[in-house]
N, C-alpha and C positions, 0 to 999 in steps of 0.2 A: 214479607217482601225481603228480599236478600242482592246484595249488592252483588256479583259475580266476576269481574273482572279483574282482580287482585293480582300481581304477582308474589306480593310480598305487601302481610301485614306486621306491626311490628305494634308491641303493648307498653306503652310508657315511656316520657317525656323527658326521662331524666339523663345525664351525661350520655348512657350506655346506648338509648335507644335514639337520642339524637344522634350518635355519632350514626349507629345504623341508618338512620333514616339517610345520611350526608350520603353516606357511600354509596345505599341504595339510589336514591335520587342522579348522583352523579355517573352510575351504571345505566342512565335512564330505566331502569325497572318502573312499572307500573308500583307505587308503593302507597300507604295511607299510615301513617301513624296516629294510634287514640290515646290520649292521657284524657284520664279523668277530672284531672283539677288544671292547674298551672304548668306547662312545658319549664322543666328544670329541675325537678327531684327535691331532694333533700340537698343539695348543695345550695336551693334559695334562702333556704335558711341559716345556712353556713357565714357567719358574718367576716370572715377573712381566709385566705385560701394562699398559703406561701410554697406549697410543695407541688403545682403543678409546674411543669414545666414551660417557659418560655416568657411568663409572669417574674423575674426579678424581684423586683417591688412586692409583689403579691398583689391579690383582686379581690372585689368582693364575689361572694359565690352569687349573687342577685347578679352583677356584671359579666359574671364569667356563662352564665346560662344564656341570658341573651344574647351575648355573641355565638354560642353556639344555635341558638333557634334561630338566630337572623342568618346567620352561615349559611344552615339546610333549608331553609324555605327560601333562600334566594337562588340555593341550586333546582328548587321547586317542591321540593318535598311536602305534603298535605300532613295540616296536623288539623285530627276532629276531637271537638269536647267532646267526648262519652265515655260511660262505664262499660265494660265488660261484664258480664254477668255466668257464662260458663264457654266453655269450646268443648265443640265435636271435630276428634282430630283422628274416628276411625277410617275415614276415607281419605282418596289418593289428594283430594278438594278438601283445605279444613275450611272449618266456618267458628267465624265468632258470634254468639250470640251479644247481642244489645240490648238493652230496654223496648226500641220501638223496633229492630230490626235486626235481621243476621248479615252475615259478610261472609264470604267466601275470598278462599286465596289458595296458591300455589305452595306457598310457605309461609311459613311465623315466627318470629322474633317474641319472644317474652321479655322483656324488662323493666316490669314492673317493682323491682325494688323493693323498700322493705320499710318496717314503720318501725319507732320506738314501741321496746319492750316496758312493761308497766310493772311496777310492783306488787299490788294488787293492796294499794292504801287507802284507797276511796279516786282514783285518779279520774272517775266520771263524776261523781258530787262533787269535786273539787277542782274540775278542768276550769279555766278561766277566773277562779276566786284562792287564785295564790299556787296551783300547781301545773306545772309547763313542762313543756320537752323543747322545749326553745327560746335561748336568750335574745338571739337576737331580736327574734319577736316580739318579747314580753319585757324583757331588763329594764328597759323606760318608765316600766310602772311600779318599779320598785326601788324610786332614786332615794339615797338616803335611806334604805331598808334593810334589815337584815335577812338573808334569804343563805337554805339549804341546798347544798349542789349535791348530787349521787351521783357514784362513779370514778372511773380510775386509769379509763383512754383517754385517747386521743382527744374526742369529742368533747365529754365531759372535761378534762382540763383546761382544751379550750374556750369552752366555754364561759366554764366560771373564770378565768381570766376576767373576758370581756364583763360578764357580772359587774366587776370590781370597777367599770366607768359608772358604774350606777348606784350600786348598792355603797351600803357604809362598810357590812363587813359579809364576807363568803365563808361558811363551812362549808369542805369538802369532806364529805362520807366517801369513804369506800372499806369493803371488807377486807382487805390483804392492807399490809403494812408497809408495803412501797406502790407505784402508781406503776401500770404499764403505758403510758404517755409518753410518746416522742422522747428522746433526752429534752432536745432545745424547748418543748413545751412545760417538761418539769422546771427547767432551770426557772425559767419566767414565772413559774406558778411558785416555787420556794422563795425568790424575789421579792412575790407580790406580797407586803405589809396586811392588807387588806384580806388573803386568803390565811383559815386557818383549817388545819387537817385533823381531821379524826378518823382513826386509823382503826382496823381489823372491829367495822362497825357495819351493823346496816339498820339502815332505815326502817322502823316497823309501823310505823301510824301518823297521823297530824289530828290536831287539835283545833276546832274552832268553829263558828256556829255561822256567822255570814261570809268568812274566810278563814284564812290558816291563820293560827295565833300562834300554835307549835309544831315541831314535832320531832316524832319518838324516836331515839334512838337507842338500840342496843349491841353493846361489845360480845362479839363471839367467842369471844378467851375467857373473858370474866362474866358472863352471863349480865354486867350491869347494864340498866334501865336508865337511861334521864331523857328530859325534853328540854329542847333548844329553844326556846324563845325566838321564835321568827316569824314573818310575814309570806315568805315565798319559801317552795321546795320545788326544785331544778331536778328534772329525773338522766340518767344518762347513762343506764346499766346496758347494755346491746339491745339490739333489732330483732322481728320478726319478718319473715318474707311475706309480701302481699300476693299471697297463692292461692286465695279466696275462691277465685275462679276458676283454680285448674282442676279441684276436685278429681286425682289420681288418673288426668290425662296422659301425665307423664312422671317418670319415676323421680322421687326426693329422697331426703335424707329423714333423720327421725327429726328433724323442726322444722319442716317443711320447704328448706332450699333444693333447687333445681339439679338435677345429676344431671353434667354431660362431660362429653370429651375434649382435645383437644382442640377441636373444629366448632364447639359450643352447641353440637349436638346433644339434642336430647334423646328418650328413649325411643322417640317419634320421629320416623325420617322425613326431614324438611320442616322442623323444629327444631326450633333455635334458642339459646339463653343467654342473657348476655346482663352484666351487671349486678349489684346485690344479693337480687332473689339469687344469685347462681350459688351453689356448692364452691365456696372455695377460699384460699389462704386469707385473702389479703384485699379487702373493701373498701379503693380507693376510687379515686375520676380518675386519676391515671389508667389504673385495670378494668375502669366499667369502658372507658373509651375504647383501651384495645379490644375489649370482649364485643364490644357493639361492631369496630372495624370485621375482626373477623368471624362475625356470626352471619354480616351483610355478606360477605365475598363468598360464604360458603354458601348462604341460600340462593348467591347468585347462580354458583355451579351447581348448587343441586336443580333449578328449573330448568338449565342449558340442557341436563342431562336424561330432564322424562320424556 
């Protein structure tokens, strides 16, 4: 069974593809947007958010999503729980395929985003017994704890910031010898008593039989070996794109992010990318928003014009 009436489908809930969804909706386009889990991305997990604009104060990214899904679905936007599973995008009609059903549209919006990159230390035996890719979600359970953070953005220094309302003390691992974190995030992380750094280091194993007791770390100057004594390891080395399902629909780069152009065209006419998964400088809500704004207005003009 296949639904047919699409103008414009769009793949994932997160800043980029809500905003798509806004502007579609607001074009009245016939539009559907699918996330597969929670409408908001990785910014639901994001426990403070000071660099978007019109936020002063700053917001939580759990607040700052909901206003934007209450935004678009109040302009009527349709958002359905389901996975994707692959697209047929050789004909002038693509169709998404689903678990129970296909879908057909005019055009596509991809923004489905991107996961944390793993380091390949047991991070599936040890997901939920001491290793995370998210403080907000987890730093509760490790009040008074000592716990390992990895990493040297943005993300990661923010994060183990917040660690530090919970934990007793933060290592921050990273391999290079300065952070490339914000200034105003480094100053606050130098600041914090609570945070200490280990520098031109990474991460190679944890230790521990019902959870993490340690783990392993090794300097890449000096080849030396020690274990840190901890309960938690905080990962936070970059992302991979959730491209699962495009399987060489449309052309990418060698890790799998989205190639398009200025118009967030893909290789595929009336294919659209916008967000994360996309090829490009700078991975913010700021930039996934504008990528969402102008991937909507071009698949609007590219239906005007079959």
């Amino acid at each position: 069974m296949a639904d047919t009436n699409y103008d414009l489908v769009i793949i994932g809930a997160g800043p980029a593809g809500l905003t798509a969804g806004l502007y579609a909706a607001r074009a009245r386009m016939n539009v559907l947007l699918l996330e597969k889990s929670v409408p908001g991305g990785q910014i639901l997990v994001t426990d403070w958010i000071e660099n978007y604009p019109g936020f002063p104060e700053g917001i939580s990214g759990y607040d700052l999503a909901e206003k934007m899904r209450i935004q678009a679905q109040d302009l009527g936007l349709k958002i359905e729980t389901a996975q994707v599973h692959s697209l047929n995008l050789s004909a002038d009609i693509k169709e998404i395929v689903l678990k129970d059903r296909s879908i057909r549209t005019k055009s596509l919006i991809i923004a489905s985003g991107a996961s944390p990159k793993k380091l390949g230390i047991g991070e599936d035996k040890y997901m939920g017994k001491g290793i995370s890719f998210c403080a907000t979600c987890d730093a509760p359970f490790f009040r008074d704890k000592i716990v390992v953070a990895v990493g040297g953005g943005d993300t990661a220094v923010q994060e183990a910031i917040f660690l530090t309302k919970f934990a007793k003390k933060v290592y921050l691992v990273h391999r290079r010898d300065e952070l490339r974190a914000a200034k105003i995030l480094q100053e606050r992380a130098f600041a914090n008593d609570k945070i200490e750094f280990i520098w031109d280091s990474v991460v190679t194993g944890v230790e521990g039989f019902f959870g993490i007791e340690g783990v392993l770390v090794k300097n890449i100057k000096t080849n030396e070996e020690k274990t840190i004594k901890a309960d938690g390891c905080f990962i936070w080395v970059g992302i991979l794109p959730n491209t699962e399902f495009v399987k060489g629909s449309v052309k990418t780069d060698e890790f799998g992010f989205i190639l398009a152009d200025a118009k967030m065209q893909t290789s595929v006419p009336g294919v659209y990318v916008a967000g994360d998964v996309r090829d490009t400088p700078l991975r913010q809500i700021a930039t996934a928003v504008g990528d969402g704004a102008i991937a909507a207005v071009c698949a609007e003009h590219y239906i005007e014009n079959l």
